[in-house]
C-alpha positions as CSV (number, residue, x, y, z in Angstrom):
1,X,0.0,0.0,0.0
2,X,1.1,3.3,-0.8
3,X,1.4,5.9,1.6
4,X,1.9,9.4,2.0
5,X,3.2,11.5,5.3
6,X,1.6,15.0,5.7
7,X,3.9,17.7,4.3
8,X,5.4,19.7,7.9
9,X,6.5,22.6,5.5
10,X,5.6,24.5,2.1
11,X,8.5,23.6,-0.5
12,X,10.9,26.3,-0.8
13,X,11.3,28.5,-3.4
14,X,14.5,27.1,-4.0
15,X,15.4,25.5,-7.4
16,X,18.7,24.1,-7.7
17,X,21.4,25.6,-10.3
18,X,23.1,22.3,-10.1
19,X,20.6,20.1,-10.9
20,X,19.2,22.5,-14.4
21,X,23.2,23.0,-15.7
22,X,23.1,21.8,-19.2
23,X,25.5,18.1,-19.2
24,X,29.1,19.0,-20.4
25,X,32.3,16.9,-20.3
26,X,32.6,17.2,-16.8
27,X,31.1,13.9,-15.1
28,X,31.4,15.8,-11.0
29,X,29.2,13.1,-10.0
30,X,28.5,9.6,-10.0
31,X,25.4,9.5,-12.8
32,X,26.4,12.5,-14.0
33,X,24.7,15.6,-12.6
34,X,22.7,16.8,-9.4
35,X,20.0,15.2,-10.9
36,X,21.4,11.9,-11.5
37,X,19.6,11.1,-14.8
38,X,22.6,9.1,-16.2
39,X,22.8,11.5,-19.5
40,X,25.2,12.9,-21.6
41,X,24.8,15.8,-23.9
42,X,27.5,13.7,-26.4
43,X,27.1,10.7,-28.6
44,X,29.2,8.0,-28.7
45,X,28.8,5.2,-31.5
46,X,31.1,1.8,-32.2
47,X,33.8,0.9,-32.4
48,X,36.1,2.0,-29.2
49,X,39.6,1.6,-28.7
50,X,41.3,1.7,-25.5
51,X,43.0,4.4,-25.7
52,X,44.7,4.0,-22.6
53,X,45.4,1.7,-19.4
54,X,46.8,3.2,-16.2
55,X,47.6,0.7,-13.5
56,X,46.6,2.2,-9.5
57,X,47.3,-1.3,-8.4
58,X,44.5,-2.1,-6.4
59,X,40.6,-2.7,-7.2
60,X,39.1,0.5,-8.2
61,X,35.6,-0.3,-7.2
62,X,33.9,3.0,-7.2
63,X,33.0,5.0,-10.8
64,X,35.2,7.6,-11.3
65,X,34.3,11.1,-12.1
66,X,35.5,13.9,-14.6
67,X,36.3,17.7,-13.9
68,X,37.9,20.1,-16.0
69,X,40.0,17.8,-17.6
70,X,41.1,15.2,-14.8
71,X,39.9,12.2,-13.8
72,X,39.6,11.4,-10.5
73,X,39.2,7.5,-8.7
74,X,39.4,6.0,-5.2
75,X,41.0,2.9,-5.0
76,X,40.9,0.0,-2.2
77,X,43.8,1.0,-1.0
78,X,42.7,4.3,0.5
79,X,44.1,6.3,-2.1
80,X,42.1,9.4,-4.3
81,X,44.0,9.5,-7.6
82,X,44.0,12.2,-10.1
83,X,44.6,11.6,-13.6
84,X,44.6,13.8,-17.1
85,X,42.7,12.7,-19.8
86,X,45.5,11.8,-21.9
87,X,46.6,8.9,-18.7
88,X,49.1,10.9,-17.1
89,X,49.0,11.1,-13.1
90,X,48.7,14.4,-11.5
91,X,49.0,13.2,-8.3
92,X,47.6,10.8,-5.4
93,X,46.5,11.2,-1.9
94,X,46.3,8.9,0.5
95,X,44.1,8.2,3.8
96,X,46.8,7.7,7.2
97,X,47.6,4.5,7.9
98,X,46.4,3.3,10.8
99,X,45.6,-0.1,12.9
100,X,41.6,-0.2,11.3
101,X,42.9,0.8,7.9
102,X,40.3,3.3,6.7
103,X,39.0,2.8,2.9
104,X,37.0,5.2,0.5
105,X,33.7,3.8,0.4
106,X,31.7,6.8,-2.0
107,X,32.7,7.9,-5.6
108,X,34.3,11.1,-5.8
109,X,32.6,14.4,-5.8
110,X,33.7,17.4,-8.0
111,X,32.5,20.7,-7.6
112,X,34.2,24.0,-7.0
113,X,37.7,23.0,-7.5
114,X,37.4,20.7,-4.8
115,X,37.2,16.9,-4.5
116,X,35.8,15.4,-1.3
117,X,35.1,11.2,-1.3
118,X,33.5,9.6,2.4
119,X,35.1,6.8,4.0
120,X,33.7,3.5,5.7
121,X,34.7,5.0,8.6
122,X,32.1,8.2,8.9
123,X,34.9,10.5,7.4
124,X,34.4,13.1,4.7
125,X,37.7,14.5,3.1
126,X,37.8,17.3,0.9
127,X,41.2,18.0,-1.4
128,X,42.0,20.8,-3.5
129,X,41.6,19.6,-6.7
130,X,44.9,20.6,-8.6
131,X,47.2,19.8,-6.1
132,X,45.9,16.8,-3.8
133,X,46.1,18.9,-0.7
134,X,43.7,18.4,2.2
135,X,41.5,21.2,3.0
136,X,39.3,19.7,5.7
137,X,38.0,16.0,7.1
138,X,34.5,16.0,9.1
139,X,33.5,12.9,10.9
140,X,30.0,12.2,10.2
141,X,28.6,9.3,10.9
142,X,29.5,5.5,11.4
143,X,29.9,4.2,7.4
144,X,29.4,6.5,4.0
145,X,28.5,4.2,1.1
146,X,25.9,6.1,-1.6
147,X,27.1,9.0,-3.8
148,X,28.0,12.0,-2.3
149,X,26.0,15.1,-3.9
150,X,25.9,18.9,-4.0
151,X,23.4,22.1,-4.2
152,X,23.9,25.4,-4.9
153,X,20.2,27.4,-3.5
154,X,18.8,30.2,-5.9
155,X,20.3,33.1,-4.5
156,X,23.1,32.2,-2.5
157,X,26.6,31.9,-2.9
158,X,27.2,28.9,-0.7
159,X,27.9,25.7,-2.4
160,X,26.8,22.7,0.2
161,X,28.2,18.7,-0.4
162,X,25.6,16.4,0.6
163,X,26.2,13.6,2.3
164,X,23.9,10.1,3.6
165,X,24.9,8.3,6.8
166,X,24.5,4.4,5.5
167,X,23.4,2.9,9.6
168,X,21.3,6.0,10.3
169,X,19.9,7.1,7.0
170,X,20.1,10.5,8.2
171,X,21.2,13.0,5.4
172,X,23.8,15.9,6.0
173,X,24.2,19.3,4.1
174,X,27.7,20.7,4.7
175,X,29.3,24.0,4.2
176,X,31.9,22.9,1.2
177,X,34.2,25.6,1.9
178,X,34.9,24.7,5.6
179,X,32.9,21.5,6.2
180,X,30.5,22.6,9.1
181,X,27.5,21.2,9.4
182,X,24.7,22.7,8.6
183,X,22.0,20.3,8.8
184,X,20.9,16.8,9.3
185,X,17.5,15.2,8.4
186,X,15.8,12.8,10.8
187,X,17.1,9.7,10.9
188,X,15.6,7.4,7.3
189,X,16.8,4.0,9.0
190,X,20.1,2.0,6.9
191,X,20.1,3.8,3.6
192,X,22.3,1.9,1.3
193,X,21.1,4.4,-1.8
194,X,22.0,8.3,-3.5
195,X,20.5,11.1,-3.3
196,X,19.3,13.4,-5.9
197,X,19.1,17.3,-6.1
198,X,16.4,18.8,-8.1
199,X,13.6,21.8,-7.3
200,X,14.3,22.7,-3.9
201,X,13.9,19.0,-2.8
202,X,16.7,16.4,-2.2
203,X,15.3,12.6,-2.7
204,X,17.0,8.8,-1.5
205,X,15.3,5.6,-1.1
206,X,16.0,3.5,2.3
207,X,15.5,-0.1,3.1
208,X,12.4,0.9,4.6
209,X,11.1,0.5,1.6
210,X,10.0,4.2,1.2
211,X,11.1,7.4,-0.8
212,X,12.4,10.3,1.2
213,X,11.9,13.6,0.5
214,X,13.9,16.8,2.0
215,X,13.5,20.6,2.2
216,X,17.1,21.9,1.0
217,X,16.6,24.6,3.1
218,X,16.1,22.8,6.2
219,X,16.4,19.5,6.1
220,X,12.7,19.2,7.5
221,X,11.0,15.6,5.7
222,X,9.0,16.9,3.5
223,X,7.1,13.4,2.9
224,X,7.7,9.7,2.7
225,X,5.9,7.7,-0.4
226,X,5.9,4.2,1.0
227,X,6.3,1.1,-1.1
228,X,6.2,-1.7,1.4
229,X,4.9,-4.6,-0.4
230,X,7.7,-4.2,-3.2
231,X,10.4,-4.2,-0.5
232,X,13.6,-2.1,0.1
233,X,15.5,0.3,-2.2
234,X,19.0,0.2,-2.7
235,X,19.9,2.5,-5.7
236,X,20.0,5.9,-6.7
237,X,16.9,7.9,-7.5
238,X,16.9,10.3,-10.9
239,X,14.8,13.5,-10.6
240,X,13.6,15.0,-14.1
241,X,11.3,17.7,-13.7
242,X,8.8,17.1,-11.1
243,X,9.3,13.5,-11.5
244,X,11.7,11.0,-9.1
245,X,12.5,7.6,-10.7
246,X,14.0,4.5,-8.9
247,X,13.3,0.6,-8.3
248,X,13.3,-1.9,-5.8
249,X,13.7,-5.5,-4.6
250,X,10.9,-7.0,-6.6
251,X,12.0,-5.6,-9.4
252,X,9.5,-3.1,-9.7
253,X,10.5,0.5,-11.2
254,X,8.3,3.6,-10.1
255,X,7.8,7.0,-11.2
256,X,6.7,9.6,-8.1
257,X,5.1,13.0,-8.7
258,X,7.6,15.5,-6.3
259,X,5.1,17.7,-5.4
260,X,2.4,15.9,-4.6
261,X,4.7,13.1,-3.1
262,X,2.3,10.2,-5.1
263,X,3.4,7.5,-7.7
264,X,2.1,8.0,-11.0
265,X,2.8,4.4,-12.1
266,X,4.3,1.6,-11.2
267,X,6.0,-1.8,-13.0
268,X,7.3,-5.0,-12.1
269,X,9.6,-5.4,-14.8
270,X,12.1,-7.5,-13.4
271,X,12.3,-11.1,-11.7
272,X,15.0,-9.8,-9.0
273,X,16.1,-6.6,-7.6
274,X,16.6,-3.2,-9.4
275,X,18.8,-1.9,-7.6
276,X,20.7,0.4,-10.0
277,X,20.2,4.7,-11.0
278,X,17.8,4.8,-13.5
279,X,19.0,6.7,-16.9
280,X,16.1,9.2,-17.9
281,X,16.1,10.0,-21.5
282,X,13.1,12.4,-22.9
283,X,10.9,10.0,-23.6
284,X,12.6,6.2,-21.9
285,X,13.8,5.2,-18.5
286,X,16.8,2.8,-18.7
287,X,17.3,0.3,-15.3
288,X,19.4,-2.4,-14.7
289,X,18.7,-5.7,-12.6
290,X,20.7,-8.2,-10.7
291,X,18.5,-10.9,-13.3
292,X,21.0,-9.7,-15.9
293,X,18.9,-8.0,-17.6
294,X,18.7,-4.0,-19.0
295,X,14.9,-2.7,-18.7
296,X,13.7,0.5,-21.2
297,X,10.5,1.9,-20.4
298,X,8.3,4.3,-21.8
299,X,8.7,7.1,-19.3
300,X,5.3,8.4,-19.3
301,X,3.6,5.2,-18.0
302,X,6.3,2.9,-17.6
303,X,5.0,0.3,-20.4
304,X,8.3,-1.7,-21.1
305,X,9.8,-1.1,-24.5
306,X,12.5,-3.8,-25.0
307,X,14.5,-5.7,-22.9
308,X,18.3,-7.1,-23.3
309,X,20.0,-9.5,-21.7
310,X,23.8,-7.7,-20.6
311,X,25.2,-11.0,-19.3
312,X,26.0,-10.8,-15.6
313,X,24.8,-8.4,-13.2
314,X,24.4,-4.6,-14.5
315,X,25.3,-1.8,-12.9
316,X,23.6,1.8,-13.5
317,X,23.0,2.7,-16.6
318,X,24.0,6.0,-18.9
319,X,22.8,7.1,-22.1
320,X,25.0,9.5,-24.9
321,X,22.9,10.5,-27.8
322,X,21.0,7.2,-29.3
323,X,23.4,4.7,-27.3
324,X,23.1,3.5,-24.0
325,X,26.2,2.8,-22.2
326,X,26.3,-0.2,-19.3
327,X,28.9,-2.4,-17.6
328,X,27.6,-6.0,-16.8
329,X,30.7,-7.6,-14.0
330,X,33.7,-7.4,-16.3
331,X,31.7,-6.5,-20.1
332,X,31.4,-2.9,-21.3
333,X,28.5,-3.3,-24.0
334,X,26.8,0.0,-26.4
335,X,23.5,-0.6,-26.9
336,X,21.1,0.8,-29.1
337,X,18.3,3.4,-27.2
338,X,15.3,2.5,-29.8
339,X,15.7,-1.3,-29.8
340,X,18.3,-2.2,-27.1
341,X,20.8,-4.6,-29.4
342,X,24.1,-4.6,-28.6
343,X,25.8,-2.8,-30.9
344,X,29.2,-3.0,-29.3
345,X,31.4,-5.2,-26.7
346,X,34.4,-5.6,-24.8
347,X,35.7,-7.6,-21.4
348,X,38.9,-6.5,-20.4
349,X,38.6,-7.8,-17.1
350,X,36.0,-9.8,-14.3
351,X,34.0,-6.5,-12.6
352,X,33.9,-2.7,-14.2
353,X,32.7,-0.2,-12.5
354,X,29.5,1.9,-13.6
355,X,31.2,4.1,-16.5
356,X,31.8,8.0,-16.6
357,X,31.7,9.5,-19.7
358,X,33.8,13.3,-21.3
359,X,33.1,14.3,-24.8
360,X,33.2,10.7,-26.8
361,X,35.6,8.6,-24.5
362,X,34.8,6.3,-21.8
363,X,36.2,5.9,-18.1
364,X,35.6,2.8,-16.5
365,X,37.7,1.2,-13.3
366,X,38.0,-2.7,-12.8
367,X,38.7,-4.9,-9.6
368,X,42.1,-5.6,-11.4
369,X,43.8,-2.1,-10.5
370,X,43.0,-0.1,-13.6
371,X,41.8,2.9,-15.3
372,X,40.5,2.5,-18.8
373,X,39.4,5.3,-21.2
374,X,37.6,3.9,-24.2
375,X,37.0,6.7,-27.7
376,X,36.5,5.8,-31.1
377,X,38.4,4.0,-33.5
């Protein structure tokens, strides 16, 4: 049954810049932008080429992100690498070493010159982002594990990181310049997910099986849409327009109106768990499931459109221009938006991360040490 808490406060007037910037080569954030709608404003068709390999050494298990012309990955080792496009290290920092060896648990974050990434310790770091240098660590919470995210309020100057507690569920806005706190939400319950900026409202799923949705202004709930019989969420949520997409255990994929707080559809699509960031295109909604299978629907009701088996278990999905872009445990595939055949392939290793994308190239990390960047023959 689907259920809706009252509203405790009138939505702010407060739409987010970062979630409405048009998509450029920068990839700040895991899915992309704010909004996390998986999309790039580029188009990249077969055949790719690595054009490079750069060993880190140790599993890079995180999706790396793209800013002004770096790259930047975490690895297992508790190191934040920079790269340049063209492979060349910039430079590498690294958590202390101590006797519980801390890891990075989130995918970087990019915004302002400044690269933070959470630890499964509770930490958030911040780095400058030419250079490497610490600018600031802030302990909150027991574990980070779901994208870190940013917003930048109508009006202000202040750019905020945002940041989900995994045990508590509870959601933090910090100042990015100094990393004070400067709210946290009530408590969601374990949160495994990421959160998504759009409209004045920041959105995450929980394994309570419910959407949660927060004032940016306050941190106030705003409401929780309750899913119960289709069991928890574990993914990201997209926000396009006034509409949050996301799935859940069943396999079920749902599309929630953001300011009433109600579903306007629902489908069980799946035979196991979507647990991926949907992909939101103008017209489709690409999701991936643990069934091996990717999932387009038709994003006004949800009707499914095709369906391809990506053999393995899929990770998030993006799209560039007519192709959409997934990695299935160690297989990159291109697939075609209208009709979902595989148009392209390539397994250069046993598990790839979910892939970034610049321009036309590719960045993908894999659980044998690497960095790969993909671009057209």
């Amino acid at each position: 049954m689907y259920s809706i808490t009252p509203i405790v406060l009138l939505l702010a007037n407060l739409a987010c810049r970062a979630a409405d910037l048009p998509v450029t080569s920068n990839w700040p954030t895991y899915h992309g932008e704010a909004s996390l709608q998986g999309i790039s404003s580029t188009s990249i068709l077969p055949p790719l080429t690595i054009g490079w390999r750069f060993k880190i050494g140790a599993p890079v298990t995180q999706p790396p992100t793209i800013y002004n012309g770096a790259i930047y990955a975490v690895s297992s080792r508790g190191e934040l690498i920079a790269l340049g496009l063209d492979g060349v290290k910039r430079w590498t920092a690294s958590l202390p070493q101590t006797s519980q060896q801390e890891s990075f648990s989130t995918p970087p974050l990019c915004v302002e010159n400044i690269v933070l990434a959470g630890t499964d310790k509770g930490a958030l770091y911040a780095f400058e982002a030419a250079t490497g240098s610490q600018k600031w660590k802030t302990k909150i919470g027991e574990d980070l594990y779901g994208a870190l995210n940013w917003l930048e309020p109508e009006g202000s100057n202040s750019v905020s990181v945002l940041a989900l507690s995994r045990n508590t569920g509870s959601l933090l806005r910090l100042d990015l310049a100094t990393g004070r706190m400067i709210w946290s939400s009530k408590p969601a319950g374990r949160s495994d997910c990421s959160p998504a900026v759009g409209h004045g409202i920041i959105v995450f799923g929980a394994c309570d099986s419910a959407l949660h949705f927060i004032s940016v202004s306050t941190g106030t709930t705003l409401a929780k849409t309750e899913f119960t019989e289709h069991g928890p969420m574990a993914g990201g949520t997209a926000l396009e327009g006034i509409r949050a997409y996301t799935g859940a255990r069943d396999g079920s994929v749902f599309c929630v109106n953001t300011t009433t707080f109600t579903p306007l559809w629902t489908r069980q699509v799946a035979s196991n768990e979507i647990f991926t960031t949907p992909a939101v295109t103008p017209n489709r909604i690409l999701a991936g499931s643990s069934d091996g299978f990717m999932y387009c629907l038709n994003r006004e009701d949800g009707a499914k459109v095709w369906s391809t088996l990506t053999p393995g278990n899929p990770t998030s999905p993006v799209v560039a221009g007519n192709t959409v872009i997934v990695t299935s445990d160690g297989l990159l595939s291109l697939l075609n938006l209208e009709d979902g055949k595989t148009l392209w392939s390539d397994k250069p290793c046993d598990v790839l991360t979910s892939p970034a994308i610049s321009a036309n190239k590719i960045i993908v990390g894999t659980d044998d040490g690497y960095i790969i960047l993909y671009q057209p023959k």
